[in-house]
N, C-alpha and C positions, 0 to 999 in steps of 0.2 A: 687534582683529579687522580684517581688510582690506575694503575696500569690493567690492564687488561688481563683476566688472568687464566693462561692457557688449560685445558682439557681435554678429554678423552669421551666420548660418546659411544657405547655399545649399537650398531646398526647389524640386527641381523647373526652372523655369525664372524662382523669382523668390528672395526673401530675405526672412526672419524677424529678429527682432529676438530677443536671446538675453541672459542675465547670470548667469555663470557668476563663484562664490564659492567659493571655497577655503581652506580655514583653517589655520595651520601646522600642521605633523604629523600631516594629513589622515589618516582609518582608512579611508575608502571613499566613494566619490560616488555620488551619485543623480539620475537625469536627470527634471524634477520639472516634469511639462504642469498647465496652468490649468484648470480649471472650465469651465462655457459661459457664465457669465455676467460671468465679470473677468481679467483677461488677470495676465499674471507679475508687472508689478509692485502688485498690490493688497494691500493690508497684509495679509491673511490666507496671502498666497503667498510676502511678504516675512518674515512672522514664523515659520513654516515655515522659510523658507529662514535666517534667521539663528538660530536654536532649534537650527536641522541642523549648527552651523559651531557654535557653544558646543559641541556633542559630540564633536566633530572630524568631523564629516561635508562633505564637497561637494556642491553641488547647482550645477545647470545648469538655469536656467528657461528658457523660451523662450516666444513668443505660436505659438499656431494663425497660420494664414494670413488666415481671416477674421478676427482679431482684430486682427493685424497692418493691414489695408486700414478698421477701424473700423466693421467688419457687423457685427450682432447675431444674425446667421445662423448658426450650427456648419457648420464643414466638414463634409462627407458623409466617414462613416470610411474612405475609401482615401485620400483628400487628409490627414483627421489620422494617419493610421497612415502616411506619408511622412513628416509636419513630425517624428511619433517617432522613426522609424528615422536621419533626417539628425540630430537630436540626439543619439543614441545615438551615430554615428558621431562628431562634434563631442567628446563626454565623452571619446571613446577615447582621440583625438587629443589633448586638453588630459590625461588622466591615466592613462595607457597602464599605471601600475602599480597604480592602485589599485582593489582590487575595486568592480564597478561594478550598481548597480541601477538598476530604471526604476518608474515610475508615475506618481500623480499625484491628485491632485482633485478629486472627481466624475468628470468628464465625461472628464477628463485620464486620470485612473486608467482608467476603462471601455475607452477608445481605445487606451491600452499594454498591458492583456489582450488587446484584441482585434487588433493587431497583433502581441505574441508567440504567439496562438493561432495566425496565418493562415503565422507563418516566423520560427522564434527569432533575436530581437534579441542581434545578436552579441555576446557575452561579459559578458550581464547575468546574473546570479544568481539575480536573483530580486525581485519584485513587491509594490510598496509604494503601498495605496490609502488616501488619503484620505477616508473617509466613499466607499463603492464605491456607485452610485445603483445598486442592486437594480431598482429600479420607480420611476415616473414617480407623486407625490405623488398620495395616495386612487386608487391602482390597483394594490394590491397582488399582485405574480405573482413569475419565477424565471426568464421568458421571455431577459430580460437577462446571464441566467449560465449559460446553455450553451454559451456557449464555451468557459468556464474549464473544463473539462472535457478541455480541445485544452492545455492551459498545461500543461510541465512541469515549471518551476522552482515555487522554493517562494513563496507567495505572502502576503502579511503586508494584514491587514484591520482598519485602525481604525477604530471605528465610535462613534458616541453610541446610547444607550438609546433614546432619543427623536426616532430620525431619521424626518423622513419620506419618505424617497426608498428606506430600508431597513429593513420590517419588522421586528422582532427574531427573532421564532421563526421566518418564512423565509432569515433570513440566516441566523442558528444550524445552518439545516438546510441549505445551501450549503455552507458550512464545514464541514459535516460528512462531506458526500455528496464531499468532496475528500482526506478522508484527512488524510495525514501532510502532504501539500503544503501546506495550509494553516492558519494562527493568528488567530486572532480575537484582539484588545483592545479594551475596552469603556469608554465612556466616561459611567456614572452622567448622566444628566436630559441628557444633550449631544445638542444637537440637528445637524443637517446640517451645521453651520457651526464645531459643537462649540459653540453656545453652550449656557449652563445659566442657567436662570432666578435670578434673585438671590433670590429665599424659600429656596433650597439652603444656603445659605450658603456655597459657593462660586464662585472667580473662574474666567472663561475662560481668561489666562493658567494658572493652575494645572491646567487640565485639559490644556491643550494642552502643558505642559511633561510630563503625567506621559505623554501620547502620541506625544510624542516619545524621552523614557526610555526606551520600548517598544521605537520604530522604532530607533534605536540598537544596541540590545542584540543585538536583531532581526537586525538589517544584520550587525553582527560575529560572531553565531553563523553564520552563510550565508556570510562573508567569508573 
């Protein structure tokens, strides 16, 4: 498998740091934003992203802007929904032929609906979230998903049983209240991070392989 290979992303009037992987006989790329709390190369963004290249997938990570300058601040979404759309363009240009999708990680995911909600991201398919934060931990609501509403492509949602940033029976009912656009995968005791408690008897790796199996299959049924 080839190393990942670092870049430079124009956002605006400065530059992101980017690392985009490609694996031979690539089936489709995925432009794939961080969380609020750990920027692209954090092992859980690297194991994603080489999990995505075992399948033949590409992936293009890149940092927010705050992330980038070492704030712990989140960009206010018109600043991340830019560093999106300059990445999207970036994937185009490094893979002009292969079908291409966007999302991301928490916070990452939330920002690439809500920039495909506000003016579809050119020649993306369709929308792949990582654990999508529904709500903000013991405040359970749906206030966070009216946009997806504005989203027309199809939209893919992996999520753990035991998340706390996404209810179960409110997300169920999101997914639902979206039709044929949207899939839910579920990931048994996994929590936000996809971890599962070890009294399960199962391993994180194994959860996240079989959710990535998903997003695969996923991706090439929409490709």
């Amino acid at each position: 498998m080839p190393a990942a290979k670092p870049l430079k992303i124009a956002v605006r009037d400065t530059t992101v740091s980017a690392l985009w992987l490609k694996p031979p006989a690539a089936k489709a790329a995925l432009v794939l934003a961080h969380g609020a709390g750990a920027g692209m190369t954090h092992r859980s963004m690297a194991a994603i992203a080489d999990g995505l290249a075992a399948r033949g997938i590409a992936t293009l990570r890149f940092n927010f802007l705050y992330m980038e300058r070492g704030s712990k601040r989140p960009d206010a979404p018109p600043l991340a929904q830019a560093a999106i759309r300059a990445a999207v363009e970036e994937a185009r240009r490094l893979a002009p032929k292969l079908p291409l999708f966007a999302g991301g990680k928490s916070f990452g995911g939330r920002m690439t609906s809500q920039a495909q909600a506000s003016g579809p991201l050119p020649d993306v398919r369709g929308l792949v979230f990582f654990g999508f934060p529904l709500h903000a931990a013991g405040a359970p609501g749906i206030e966070r998903a009216a946009h997806l509403d504005a989203v027309k492509v199809p939209m893919l949602f992996l999520s753990g049983t035991n998340d706390a940033l996404a209810d179960l029976k409110l997300l169920k009912k999101v997914v639902a209240g979206l039709g044929r656009r949207a899939t839910l995968e579920l990931a048994e005791h996994a929590d936000h991070s996809f971890h599962v408690p070890a009294r399960t008897g199962l391993r994180d790796a194994d959860v996240l392989a079989s959710l990535l199996d998903a997003a695969r299959a996923w991706m090439l049924k929409h490709a």
